[in-house]
N, C-alpha and C positions, 0 to 999 in steps of 0.2 A: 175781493172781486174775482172770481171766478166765471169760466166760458164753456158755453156750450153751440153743438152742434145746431145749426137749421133744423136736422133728418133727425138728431136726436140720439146719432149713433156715438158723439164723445159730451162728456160731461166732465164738468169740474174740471177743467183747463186753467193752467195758468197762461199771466199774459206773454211770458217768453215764450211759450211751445206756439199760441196764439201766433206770436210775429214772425217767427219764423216758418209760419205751419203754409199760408193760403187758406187751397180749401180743406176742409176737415175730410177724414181719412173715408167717411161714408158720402163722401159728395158732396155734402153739404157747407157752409159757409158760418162764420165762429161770429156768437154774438154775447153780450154779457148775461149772464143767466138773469142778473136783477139790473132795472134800470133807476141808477138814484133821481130821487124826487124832491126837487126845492120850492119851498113855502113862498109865501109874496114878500115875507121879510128879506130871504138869502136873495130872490128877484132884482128887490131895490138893492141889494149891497153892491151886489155886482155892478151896479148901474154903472160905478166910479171907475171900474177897470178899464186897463187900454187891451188892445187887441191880443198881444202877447200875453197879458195877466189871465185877461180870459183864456187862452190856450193851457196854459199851465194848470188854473184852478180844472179845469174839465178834466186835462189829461190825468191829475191827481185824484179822482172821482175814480179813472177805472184802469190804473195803474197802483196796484196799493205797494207802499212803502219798501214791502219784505223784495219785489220784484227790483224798481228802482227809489233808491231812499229820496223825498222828495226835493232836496238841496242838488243832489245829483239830476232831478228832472228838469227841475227850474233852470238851471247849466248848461243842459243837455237843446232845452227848448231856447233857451237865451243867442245858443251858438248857428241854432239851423234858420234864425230870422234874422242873423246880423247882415247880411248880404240882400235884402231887401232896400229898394234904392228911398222910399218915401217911408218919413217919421213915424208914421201914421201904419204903416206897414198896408194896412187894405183901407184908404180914404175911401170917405162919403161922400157924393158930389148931390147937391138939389138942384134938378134941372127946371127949366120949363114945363109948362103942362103937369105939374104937378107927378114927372120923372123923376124921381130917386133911384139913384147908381150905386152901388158898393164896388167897387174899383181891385178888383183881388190880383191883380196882374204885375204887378209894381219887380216881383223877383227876377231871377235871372234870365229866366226863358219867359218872358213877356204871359204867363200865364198862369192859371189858381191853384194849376196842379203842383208848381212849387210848394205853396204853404206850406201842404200835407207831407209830400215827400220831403221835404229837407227835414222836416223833424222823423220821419221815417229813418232816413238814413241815418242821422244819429243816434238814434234806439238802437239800430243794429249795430252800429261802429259800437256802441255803447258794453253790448253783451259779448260781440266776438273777442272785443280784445282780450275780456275777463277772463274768456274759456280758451284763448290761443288758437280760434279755429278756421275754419272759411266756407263762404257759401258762396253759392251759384244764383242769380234772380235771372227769371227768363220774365220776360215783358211784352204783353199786346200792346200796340197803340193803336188810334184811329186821329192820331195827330198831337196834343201836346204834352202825353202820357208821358212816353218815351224819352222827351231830352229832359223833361223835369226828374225822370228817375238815373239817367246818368248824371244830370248834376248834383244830383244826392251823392252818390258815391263814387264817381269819376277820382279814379287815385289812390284810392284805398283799397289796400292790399288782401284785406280779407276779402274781398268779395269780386266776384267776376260778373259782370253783367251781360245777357243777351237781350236785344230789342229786336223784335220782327216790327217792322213799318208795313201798309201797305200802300207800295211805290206809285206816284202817280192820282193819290189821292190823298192826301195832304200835301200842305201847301209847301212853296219851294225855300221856306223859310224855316218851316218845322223839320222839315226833311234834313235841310241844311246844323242845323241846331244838334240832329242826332248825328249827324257823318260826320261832322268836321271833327267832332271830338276825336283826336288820335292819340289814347291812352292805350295800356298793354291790358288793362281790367274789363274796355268796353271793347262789346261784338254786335254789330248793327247787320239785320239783313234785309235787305230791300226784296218785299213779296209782291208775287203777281198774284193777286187778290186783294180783296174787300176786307176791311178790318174783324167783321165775322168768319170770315174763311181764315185768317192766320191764328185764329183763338181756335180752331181745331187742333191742330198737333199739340199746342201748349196744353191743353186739355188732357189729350190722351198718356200724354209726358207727364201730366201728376198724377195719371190715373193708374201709372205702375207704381207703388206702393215701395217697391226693394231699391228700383234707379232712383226713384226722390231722396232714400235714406243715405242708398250708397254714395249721393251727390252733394248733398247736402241743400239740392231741390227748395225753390221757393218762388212766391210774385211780391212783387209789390205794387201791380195793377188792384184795381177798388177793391179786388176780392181781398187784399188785405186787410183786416180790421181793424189796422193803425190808421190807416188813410183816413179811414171812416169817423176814426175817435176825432183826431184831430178839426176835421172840416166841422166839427157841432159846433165848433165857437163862431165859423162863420155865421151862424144862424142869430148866435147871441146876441152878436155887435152887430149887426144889420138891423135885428130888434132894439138896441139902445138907440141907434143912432137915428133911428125912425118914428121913436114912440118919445111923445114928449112925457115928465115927469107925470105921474097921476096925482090926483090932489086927496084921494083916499085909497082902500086898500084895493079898490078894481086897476087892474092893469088893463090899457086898452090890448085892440084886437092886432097887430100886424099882418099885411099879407104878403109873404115874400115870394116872388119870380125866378124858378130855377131852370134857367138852361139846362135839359135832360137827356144823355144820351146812354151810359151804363148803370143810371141811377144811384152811383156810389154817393154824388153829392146830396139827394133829398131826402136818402137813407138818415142822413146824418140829423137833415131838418126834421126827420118824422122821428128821431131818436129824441130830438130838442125838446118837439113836443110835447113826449111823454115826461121829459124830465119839468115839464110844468111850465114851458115857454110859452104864451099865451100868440102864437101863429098862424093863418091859415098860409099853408103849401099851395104852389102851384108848380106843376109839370109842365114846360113849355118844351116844346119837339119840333122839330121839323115835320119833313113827308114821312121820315121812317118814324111812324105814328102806333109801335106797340104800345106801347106805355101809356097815350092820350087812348088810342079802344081799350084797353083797361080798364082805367078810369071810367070811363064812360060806358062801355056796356060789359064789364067783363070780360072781353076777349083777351085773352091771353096766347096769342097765335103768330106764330111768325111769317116775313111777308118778303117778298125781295126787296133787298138793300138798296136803296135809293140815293146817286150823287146828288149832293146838293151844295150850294152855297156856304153851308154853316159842318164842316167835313167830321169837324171830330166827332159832331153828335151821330153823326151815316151808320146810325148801330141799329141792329135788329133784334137783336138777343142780350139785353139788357139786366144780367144775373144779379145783379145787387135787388131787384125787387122780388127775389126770394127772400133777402132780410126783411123788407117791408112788409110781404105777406107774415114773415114767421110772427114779426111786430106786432103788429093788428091782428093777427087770429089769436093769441091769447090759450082760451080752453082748450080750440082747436089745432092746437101746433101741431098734434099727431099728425094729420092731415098732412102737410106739409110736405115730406116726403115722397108719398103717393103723389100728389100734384104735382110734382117739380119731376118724376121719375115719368111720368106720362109725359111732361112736355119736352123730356130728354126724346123720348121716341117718338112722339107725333108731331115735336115741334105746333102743338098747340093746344090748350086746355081752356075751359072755362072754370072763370072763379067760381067758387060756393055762392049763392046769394045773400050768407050772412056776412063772408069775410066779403063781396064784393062793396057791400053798404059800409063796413068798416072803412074798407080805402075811399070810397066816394067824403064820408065824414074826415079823413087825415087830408085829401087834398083834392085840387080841382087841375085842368089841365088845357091846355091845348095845341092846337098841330099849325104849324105858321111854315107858308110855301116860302119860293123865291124871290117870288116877286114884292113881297108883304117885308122878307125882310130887306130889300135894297131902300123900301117905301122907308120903313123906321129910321135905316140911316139916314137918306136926302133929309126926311122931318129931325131929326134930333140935330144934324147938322145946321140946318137953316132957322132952329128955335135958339139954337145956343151957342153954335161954332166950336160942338163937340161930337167927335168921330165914333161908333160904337163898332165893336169886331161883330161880324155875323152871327156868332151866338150869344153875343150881347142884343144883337138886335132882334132875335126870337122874345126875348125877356119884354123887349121896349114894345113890340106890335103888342105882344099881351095887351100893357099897360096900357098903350093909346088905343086900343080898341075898348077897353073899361072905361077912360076917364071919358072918351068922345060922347058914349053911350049914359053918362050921368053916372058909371059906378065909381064914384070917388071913394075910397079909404084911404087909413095907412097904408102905403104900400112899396117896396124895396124891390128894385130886380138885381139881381147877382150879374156883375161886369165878369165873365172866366178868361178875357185876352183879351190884349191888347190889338187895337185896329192896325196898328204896324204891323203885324203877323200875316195879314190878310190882304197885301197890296191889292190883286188880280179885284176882289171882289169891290174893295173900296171904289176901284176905275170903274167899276161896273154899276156902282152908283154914282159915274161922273166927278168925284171926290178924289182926292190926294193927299194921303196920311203922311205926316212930320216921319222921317225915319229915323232912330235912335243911331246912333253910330254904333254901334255894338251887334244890332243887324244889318246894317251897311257892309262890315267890314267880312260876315261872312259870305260874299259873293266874291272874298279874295283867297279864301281859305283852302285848302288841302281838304280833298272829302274822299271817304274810306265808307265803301261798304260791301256787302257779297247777295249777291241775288238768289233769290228762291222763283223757278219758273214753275209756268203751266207742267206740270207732267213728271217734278222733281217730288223725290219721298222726303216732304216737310219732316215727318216727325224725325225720319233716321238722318236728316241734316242735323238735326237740334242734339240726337243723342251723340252724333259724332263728334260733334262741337263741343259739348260738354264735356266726355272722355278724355277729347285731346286737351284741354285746358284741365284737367284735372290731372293727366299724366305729365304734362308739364310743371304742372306744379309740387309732384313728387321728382321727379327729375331735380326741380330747383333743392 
């Protein structure tokens, strides 16, 4: 298995240059050059696996051996979900009205971005020891990114971590979750902006080619395409756990519900369905609705970032759906480039009308305000005396707007947090979430972080920050 570029500008990659890389060196975003394809036989086999097996057989699929041998994988995968509080790892809950939940929250920081990241960090802890070396990850969040990627490597020596936050717009829980952490490896900065205004510097900072090498430069925000590998099993088990057994060789249809905000996670689902997952995707978004006019007419245009209730999705600029396009256009990958280098400068393009009809056939989508999702809470509360987090509850209007209206099918919406995370909103639906003691106890914590203001040079904070941790580090 071998990787290439979006743009087309690297080819034949392996997957260590891959996991340390981000983006690729021509802008672009690393995807597997071939996507393996499973029969309805390997379909049914898999059926018997539990969550974790499925993680494994995938990551085995495009991680081949020579990279990490696969006794070392299965270890490696074994160690990054042992910290996971339920058996089950991502339980399936049947609710009322014909609501199905897939419950991904269960890890450490109450969220889905663990899954992915705890097996991340152990790829990397996996290769640096080998090589004696160390790197630097610099991190966007727009809320649960950030403490799921220092729980990954909080402590470990090879690696130093930067998280930009933007302060004041995630919630006081998520915020809390990244500052409290007071390790000598984590560097939290609290921005005065929108989670698309701090993905600027981080940007231009990989866009120097010589400081990434001299740094040893890297993300493990979605544009990594470890994050991406791993979350395809979510797509798998939310299909088993959804579709009853077939009684011949048709697999029925599933439709599963993806809270969308950088599209890292639908990536994964429209990866699933090439490998022969029998799925319809849906893109569920809030107000900041690129991704839903996409879908729906093409527009690929950016808008102003909109607070909402559901924060971590508050994204405008959504880069993982250049995978998607690269995915579905096929003959036309050339293209590719061109489109994505226009919407670098205009901040907006329109799709092709062949690749628009491709993404309208991968998935369907929709835009769910505030008031729709407080609606989903109160109803999923009072049908079952089960609490949904805000961007659980984008997934659940979908669904009750389908079933009300007589569209019943199979159908799965993806849980990404836990309702504990999101006191402020829960009150706002009149509600009162159980709090775990483990977010209880950070409102007693020691919290550490360094601000980035209106009017301060982001990127030459970030490069300062880096030099001095790295000259410290020859110093040690």
């Amino acid at each position: 298995m071998k990787y290439t570029s979006t743009r087309g500008g690297e080819t034949g990659v392996d997957f260590e240059k891959v996991l340390f890389s981000g983006f690729a060196a021509d802008g672009g975003l690393f995807m597997p050059e071939e996507i393996p394809k499973l029969d309805v036989q390997a379909l049914q086999t898999w059926r018997s696996l539990s969550y974790k097996e499925l993680v494994q057989e995938i990551c085995s699929m495009f991680i081949p051996p020579e990279s990490v041998p696969r006794k070392d994988l299965d270890d490696l995968i074994d160690k990054a979900l042992v910290r996971f509080r339920h058996k089950d790892i991502v339980p399936f809950r049947r609710l009322e009205s014909g609501l199905n939940v897939l419950e991904m929250w269960h890890g450490v920081t109450h969220a889905f971005k663990d899954l992915a990241m705890s097996c991340v960090g152990q790829f990397l802890n996996y290769f640096l020891q080998k090589k004696k070396t160390h790197v630097n990850i610099v991190v966007g969040t727009s809320g649960d990114t950030g403490s799921a990627a220092i729980e990954a490597v909080r402590g470990i020596k090879n690696i130093d971590i930067i998280v930009l936050l933007p302060q004041g717009r995630c919630t006081k829980v998520q915020e809390l979750q990244m500052t409290t952490v007071i390790e000598d490896n984590v560097h939290v900065f609290a921005v005065d902006g929108t989670s698309d205004e701090l993905d600027v510097p981080i940007k231009k900072l990989f866009a120097d080619a010589a400081f990434v090498k001299k740094h040893n430069l890297m993300s493990t925000n979605s544009v990594n395409w470890a994050r991406v590998l791993v979350q395809i099993a979510h797509f798998f088990y939310a299909y088993y756990q959804s579709a009853p057994s077939p009684a011949g060789e048709t697999l029925p249809l599933v439709e599963i519900v993806v809270p969308t905000g950088g599209a890292g996670n639908i990536t994964a689902g429209c990866i699933a369905q090439k490998m022969g997952l029998p799925i319809r995707l849906v893109a569920a978004v809030n107000d900041n609705d690129i991704i839903h006019r996409t879908i729906q007419r093409g527009d690929f245009s950016l808008g102003d970032t909109a607070t909402t209730l559901a924060s971590a999705m508050d994204i405008q600029e959504p880069y993982n759906m250049e995978r998607i396009f690269w995915l579905l256009a096929e003959s036309e990958r050339a293209e590719i480039k061109k489109m994505m280098e226009e919407f670098s400068v205009k901040k907006r393009m329109k799709l092709p009308g062949q690749l628009h009809q491709k993404v309208i056939g991968a998935m369907a989508s929709c835009s769910v305000d505030d008031e729709s999702i407080l609606g989903a809470i109160r109803r999923c509360w009072e049908e079952n005396r089960y609490l949904l987090c805000p961007h659980s509850a984008v997934a659940a209007s979908y669904h009750y707007q389908q079933s009300d209206s007589g569209q019943n099918r199979l159908r799965c919406c993806l849980a990404p947090a836990s309702a504990a995370k999101f006191q402020d909103v829960i009150a706002r639906a009149n509600l009162t979430p159980e709090i775990p003691e483990e977010i209880q106890s950070l409102m007693e914590m020691e919290a550490r972080s360094t601000p980035m203001r209106k009017g301060d040079d982001w990127e030459r904070i970030l490069r300062d920050t880096i030099e001095a941790i790295d000259h410290r580090r020859q110093q040690c």
